[in-house]
DRENLOVO-771506 format. One record per residue (C-alpha): chain; residue number from 1; y, z, x. Coordinates in steps of 0.5 Angstrom, whole numbers. Last residue first. Example, Ala and Ser with C-alpha at 12.3 -4.5 7.8 and 13.67 -1.06 7.14 Angstrom:
<atoms>
{"A" 2 {-2 14 27}} {"A" 1 {-9 16 25}} 
</atoms>
This chain:
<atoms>
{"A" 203 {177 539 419}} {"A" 202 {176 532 421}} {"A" 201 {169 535 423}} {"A" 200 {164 530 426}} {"A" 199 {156 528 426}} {"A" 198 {157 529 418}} {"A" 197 {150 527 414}} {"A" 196 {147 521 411}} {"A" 195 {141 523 407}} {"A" 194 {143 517 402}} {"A" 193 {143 513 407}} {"A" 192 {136 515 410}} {"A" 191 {133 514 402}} {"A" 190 {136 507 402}} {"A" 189 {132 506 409}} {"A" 188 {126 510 407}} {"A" 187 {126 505 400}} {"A" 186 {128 498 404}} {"A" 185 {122 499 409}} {"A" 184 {123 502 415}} {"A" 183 {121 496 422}} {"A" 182 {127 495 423}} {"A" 181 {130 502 425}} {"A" 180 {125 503 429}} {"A" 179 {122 509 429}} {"A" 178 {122 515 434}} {"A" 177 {123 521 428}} {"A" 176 {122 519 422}} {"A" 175 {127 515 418}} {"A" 174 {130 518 411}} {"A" 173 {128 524 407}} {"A" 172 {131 530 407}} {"A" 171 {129 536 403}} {"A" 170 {133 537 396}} {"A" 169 {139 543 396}} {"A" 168 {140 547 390}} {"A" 167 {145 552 392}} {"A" 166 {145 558 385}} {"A" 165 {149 560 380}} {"A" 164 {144 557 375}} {"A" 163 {146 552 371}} {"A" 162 {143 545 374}} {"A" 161 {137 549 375}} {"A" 160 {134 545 369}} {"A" 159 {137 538 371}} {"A" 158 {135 540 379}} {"A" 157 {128 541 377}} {"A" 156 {126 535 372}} {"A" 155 {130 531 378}} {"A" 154 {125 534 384}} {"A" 153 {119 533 379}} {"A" 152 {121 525 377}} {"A" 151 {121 525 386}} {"A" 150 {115 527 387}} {"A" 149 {113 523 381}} {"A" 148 {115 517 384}} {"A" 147 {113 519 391}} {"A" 146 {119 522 396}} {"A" 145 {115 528 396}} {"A" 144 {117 535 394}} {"A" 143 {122 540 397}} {"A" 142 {126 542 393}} {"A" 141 {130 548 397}} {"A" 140 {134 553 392}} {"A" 139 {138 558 395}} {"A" 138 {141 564 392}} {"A" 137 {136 567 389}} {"A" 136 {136 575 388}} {"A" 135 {137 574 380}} {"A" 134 {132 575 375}} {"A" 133 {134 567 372}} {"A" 132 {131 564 379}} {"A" 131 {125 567 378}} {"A" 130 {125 565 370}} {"A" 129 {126 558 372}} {"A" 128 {120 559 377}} {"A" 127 {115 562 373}} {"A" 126 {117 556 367}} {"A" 125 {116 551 373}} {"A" 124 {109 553 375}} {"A" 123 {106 547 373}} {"A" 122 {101 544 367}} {"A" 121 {108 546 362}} {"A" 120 {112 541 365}} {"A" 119 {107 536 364}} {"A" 118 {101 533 367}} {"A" 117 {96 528 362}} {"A" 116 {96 523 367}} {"A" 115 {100 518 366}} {"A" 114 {106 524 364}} {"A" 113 {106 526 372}} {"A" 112 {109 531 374}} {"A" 111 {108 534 380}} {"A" 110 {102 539 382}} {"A" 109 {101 546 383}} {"A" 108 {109 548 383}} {"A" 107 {109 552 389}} {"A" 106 {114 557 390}} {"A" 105 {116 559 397}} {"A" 104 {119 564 401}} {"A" 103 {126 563 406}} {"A" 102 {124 563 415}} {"A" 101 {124 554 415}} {"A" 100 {124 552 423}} {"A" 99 {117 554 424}} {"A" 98 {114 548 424}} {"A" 97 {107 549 422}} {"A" 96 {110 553 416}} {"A" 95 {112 546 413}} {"A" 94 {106 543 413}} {"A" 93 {102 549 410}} {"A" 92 {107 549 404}} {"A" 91 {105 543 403}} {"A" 90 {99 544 402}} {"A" 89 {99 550 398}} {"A" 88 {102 543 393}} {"A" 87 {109 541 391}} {"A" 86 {114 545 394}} {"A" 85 {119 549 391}} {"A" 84 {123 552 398}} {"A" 83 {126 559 397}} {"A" 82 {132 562 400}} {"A" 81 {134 569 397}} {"A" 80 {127 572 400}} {"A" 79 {129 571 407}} {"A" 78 {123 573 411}} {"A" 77 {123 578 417}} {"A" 76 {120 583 411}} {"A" 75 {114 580 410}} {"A" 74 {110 580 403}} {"A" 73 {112 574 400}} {"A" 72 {109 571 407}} {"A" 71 {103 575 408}} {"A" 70 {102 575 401}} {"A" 69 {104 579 395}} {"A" 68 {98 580 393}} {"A" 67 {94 579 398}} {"A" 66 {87 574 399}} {"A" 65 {92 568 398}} {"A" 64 {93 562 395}} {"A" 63 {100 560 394}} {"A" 62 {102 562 387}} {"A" 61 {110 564 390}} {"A" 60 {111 571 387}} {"A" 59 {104 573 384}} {"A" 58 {100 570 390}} {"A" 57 {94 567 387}} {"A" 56 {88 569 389}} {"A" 55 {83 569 393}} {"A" 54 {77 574 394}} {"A" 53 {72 573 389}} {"A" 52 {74 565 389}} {"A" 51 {72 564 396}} {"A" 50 {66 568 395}} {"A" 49 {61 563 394}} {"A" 48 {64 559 398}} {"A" 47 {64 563 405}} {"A" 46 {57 566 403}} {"A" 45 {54 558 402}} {"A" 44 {57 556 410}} {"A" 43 {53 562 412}} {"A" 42 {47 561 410}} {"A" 41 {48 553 413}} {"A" 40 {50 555 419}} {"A" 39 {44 559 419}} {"A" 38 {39 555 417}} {"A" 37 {40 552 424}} {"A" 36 {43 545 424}} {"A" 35 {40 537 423}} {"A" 34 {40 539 415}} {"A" 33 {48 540 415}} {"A" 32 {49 534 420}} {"A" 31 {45 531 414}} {"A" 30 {49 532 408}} {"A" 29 {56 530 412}} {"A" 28 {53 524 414}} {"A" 27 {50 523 407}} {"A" 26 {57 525 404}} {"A" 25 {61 521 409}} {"A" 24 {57 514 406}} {"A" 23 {57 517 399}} {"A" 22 {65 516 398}} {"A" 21 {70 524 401}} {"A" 20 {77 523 400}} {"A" 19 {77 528 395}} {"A" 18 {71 533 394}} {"A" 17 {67 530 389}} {"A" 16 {62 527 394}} {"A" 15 {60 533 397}} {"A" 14 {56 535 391}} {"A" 13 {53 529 390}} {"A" 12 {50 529 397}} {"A" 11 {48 536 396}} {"A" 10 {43 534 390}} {"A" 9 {41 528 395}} {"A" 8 {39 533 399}} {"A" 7 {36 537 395}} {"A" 6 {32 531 391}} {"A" 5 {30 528 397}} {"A" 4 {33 522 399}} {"A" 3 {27 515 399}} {"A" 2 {25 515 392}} {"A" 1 {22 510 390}} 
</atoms>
């Protein structure tokens, strides 16, 4: 018998394919829609079916943007000669909330991950040699996760930059901030140790 009407259980199949979200959530989600004004949902179907009509890509750094260039690539108070590769749009997010990075960035859209069927060549890393090969960069900050293909992506990176004449720099891992020492596990310990940096210049 069937229990969920057609449509409703048409979006709840839609929702589902959104990443982190399992039938329980979607049914949740589905039927809070259902419980608002029509309205609401009016609106929410206009905002996606455009969403692809008015964000593009940024020719630059391939962020998501509905300007090309961006608003960062586009902002003269950033430093175009220092730019961080990161792996997701994202990311690039987390690191704007802090406001502590002014460079630009390029976002790969992904890692390498041979399992799944991803290579070099499903992510922007031929746009990124060929940015750095046009001059105007002198930095280059790696800043992809600390996972195993985060991590296979940042050494692909650094081998095929190895060359250029330009500072290649990786994203610091180590202990957050508040931790105690003795509940890191051995991996963001190691990884804390290798990131040492000086606290005195015996210059």
């Amino acid at each position: 018998m069937q229990v969920i009407p057609p449509a409703l259980e048409r979006l709840i199949s839609d929702l589902t394919r959104l990443p982190g979200i399992g039938r329980k959530t979607a049914t949740r989600l589905a039927l809070y829609m259902l419980r608002r004004p029509a309205a609401e949902a009016k609106a929410l179907a206009a905002d996606l079916s455009v969403l692809h009509e008015t964000i593009h890509l940024c020719r630059q750094c391939f962020t998501f943007s509905e300007t090309d260039p961006c608003l960062i690539c586009g902002n003269p108070g950033r430093d175009p000669r220092l730019v961080c590769v990161v792996e997701e749009p994202g990311d690039q997010l987390a690191i704007e909330k802090t406001g502590a990075f002014r460079g630009t960035y390029h976002i790969l859209h992904g890692v390498i991950a041979p399992m799944d069927g991803i290579g070099p060549d499903e992510l922007k890393i031929r746009e990124l040699r060929q940015r750095v090969a046009s001059g105007g960069v002198d930095e280059v900050l790696i800043a992809t996760s600390s996972t195993v293909p985060g991590e296979a992506t940042a050494s692909y990176l650094a081998e095929m930059l190895k060359g250029a004449d330009i500072r290649l720099s990786r994203l610091a891992c180590g202990i957050p901030m508040g931790m105690d020492i003795k509940y890191a596990d051995e991996h963001t310990l190691a990884r804390a140790i290798e990131s040492r940096q000086s606290v005195l210049d015996r210059s």
